[in-house]
N, C-alpha and C positions, 0 to 999 in steps of 0.2 A: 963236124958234128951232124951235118944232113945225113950224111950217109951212115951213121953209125947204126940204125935199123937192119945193114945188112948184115955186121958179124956178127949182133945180137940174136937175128933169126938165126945165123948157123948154129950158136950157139946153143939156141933154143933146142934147134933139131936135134943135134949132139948129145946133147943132157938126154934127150926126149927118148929117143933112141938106147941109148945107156942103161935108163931105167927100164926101157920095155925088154932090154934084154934081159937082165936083170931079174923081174919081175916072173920072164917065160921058164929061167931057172927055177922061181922058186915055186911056179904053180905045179912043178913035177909031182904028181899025187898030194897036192891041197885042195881046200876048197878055193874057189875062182872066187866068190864074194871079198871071205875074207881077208883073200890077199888084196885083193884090191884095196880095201876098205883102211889098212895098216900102211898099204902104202900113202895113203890118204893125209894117215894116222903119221906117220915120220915126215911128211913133207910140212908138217903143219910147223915143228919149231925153226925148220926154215926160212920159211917168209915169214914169223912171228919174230927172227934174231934180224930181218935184213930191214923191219917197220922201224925197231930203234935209230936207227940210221939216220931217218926221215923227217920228217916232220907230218903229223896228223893235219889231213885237207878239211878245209871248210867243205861241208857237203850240202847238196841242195834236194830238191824235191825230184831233181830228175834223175839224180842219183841213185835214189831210193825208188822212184817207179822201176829206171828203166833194169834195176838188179833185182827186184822181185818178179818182173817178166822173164829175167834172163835162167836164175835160180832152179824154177820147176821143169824148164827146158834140159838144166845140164842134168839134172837128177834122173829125167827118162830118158835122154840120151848115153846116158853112165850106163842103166840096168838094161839097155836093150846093147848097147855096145860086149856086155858082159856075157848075154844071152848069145847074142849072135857069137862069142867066139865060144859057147857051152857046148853048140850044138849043132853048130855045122864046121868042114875045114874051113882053117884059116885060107887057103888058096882058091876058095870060092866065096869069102866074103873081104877080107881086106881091099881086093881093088876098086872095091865100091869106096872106099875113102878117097881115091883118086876123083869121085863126085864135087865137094866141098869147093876143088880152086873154081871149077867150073862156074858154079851156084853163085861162088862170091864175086864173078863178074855182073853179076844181077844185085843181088842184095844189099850189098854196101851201097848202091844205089839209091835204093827206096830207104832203107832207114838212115842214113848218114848223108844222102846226097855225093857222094863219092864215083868217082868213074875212073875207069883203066883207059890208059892209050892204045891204041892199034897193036901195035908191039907188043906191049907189055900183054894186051887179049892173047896172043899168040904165046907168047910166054911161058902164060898160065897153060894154056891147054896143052903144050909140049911138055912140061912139068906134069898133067893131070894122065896123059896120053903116058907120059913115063914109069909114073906110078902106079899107071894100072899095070902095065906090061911087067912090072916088078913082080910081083904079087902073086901073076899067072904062073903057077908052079911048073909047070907041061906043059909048054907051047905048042908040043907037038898032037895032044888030046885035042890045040885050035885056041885063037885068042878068042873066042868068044862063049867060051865055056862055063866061065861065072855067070855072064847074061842069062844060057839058058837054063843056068841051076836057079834062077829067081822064082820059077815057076814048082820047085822042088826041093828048093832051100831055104826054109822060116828065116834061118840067119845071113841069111843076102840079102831079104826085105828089109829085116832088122837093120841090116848097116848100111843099104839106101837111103832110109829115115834117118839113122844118125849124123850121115853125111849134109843131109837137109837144115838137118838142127843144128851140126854144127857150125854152118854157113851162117846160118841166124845170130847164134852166138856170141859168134867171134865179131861181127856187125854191134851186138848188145854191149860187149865186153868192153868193145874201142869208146863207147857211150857212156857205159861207166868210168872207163879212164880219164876221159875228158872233163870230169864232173866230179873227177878223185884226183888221185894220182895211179901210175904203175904200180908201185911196191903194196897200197894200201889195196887196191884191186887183188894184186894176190894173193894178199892175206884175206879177206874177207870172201873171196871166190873159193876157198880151200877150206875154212872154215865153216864156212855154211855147206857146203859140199860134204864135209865129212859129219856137224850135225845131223842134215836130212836124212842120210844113210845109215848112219846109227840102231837103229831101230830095226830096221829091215836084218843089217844083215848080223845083228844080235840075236831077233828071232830066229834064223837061220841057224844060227851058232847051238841053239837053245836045241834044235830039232835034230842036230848032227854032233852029238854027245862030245864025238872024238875031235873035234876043233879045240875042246880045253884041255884035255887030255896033251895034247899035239904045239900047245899056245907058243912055249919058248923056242921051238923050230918057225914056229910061222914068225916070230918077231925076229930074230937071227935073221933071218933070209930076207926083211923087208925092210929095214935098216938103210940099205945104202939103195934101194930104188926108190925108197921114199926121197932121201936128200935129191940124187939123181933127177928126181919128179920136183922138187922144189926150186933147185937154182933154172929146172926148165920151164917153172911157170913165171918167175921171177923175170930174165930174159927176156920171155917172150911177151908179157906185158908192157914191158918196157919197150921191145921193137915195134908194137901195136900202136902205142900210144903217140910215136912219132912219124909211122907207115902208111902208106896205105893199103889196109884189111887185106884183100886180094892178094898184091905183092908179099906181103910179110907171110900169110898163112902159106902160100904155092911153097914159098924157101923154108918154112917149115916141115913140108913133105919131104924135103930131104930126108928127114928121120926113117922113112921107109927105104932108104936107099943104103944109108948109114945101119939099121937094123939086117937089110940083105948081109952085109960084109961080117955084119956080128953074127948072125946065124952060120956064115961060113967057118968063122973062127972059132966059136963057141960053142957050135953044135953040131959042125961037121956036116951041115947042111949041102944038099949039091945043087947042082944046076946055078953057080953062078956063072959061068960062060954067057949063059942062055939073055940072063938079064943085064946083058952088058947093051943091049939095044933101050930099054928103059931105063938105064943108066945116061947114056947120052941123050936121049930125050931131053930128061931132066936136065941136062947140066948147060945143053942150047937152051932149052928155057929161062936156068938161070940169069945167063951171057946176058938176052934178049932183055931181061926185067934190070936186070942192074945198071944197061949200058940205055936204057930207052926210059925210065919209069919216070 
């Protein structure tokens, strides 16, 4: 049982992964909001069918601070996550998510009092160092090519902040869990997630006619990246709440590794040769966190 945080995080990854491939089908000429927001929308009877299960936690006051500080965090990191992939390439902002394992050598620190071993430091950033290399679509344009698109790319700033945020988070999250449970966590973290947004991306809907028009193609195609997106929040709550932060989120960047393989297969994407070097990155990194953590 100690160790069960690890196939949970794969697990996480996998799902996670799944859905975002999933999702990248169905934004093929949609609006970017409202798929997101449907997938939000199908993940919700997921962890709604997996709370039965459970039993409702006593909850405290910390509970409740520390998820209305967490809440307004996911919400602008949701819409700038959203922005940054509207409007810049995806190969010059995604490897800024390779930020986060970084961050949360720090972070869990100061809000949980939490810290990484030597190893396991090392870990993370062969994980962080993997995941960026993934990303770099053209190595050959130079690995530091995202870097100097920050200065020309709004949505590389955008996905440095959300990397920021999400390091915060996932710190907030384990806070919550503690003071809940897992499964209650993700039910309530999806819920208020797809509340908040509501709003927003109805008026959007409101301004772009052809969204209702188009509605039962946008729900068809969101269906199973919503489920996809739910048993991965479920999961990965659960590896959170017995992990620690740092470790369990770096093995969750596998999804970007697991998404490389699905782009291959499902989109005929090339240059998978090329990320075969941030592929071992990552998977030394793994070795390192599983066998040292």
């Amino acid at each position: 049982m100690e160790n069960l945080w690890i196939p949970l995080s794969l697990a996480c990854a996998f799902t996670l992964a799944t859905s975002d491939a999933l999702t990248k089908k169905a934004l093929e000429g949609n609006d970017v909001y409202l798929i997101a927001w449907l997938r939000l929308f199908f993940t919700f009877p997921v962890v709604l069918a997996a709370q039965f299960f459970v039993p409702l936690p006593q909850l405290d006051a910390v509970f409740f601070k520390t998820f209305l500080i967490a809440l307004p965090l996911e919400v602008i990191s949701f819409v700038l996550y959203m922005k940054a992939l509207q409007i810049s390439p995806l190969s010059l902002t995604l490897p800024f998510l390779a930020l986060t394992p970084i961050f949360l050598i720090v972070v869990p620190t100061i809000i949980l009092g939490e810290s990484v071993s030597i190893h396991g430091a090392i870990g993370i950033l062969l994980i962080a160092a993997g995941s960026y290399t993934l990303n770099v679509k053209d190595l050959k344009k130079g690995l530091f090519e995202p870097i100097k698109a920050i200065t020309k790319e709004r949505g590389a700033v955008y996905m440095i902040i959300v990397a920021l945020i999400y390091s915060i988070t996932a710190a907030l999250a384990k806070k919550v869990i503690e003071h809940s449970s897992g499964i209650f966590s993700a039910f309530v973290y999806n819920a208020a997630l797809l509340i908040s947004l509501t709003p927003y991306v109805f008026f959007r809907c409101r301004m772009q006619l052809k969204c209702y028009s188009t509605a039962s193609n946008y729900v068809k195609a969101t269906v199973l990246p919503g489920v996809f997106d739910g048993i991965s929040l479920i999961t990965g709550m659960l590896a959170l709440g017995i992990a620690n932060v740092a470790y369990m989120i770096s093995i969750k960047r596998f999804s970007l590794l697991i998404g490389v393989l699905y782009g291959y297969w499902l989109f005929k994407e090339s240059g998978i040769r090329e990320r075969l070097l941030g592929a071992t990155l990552m998977l030394a990194g793994f070795v390192l966190i599983v066998l040292f953590h």
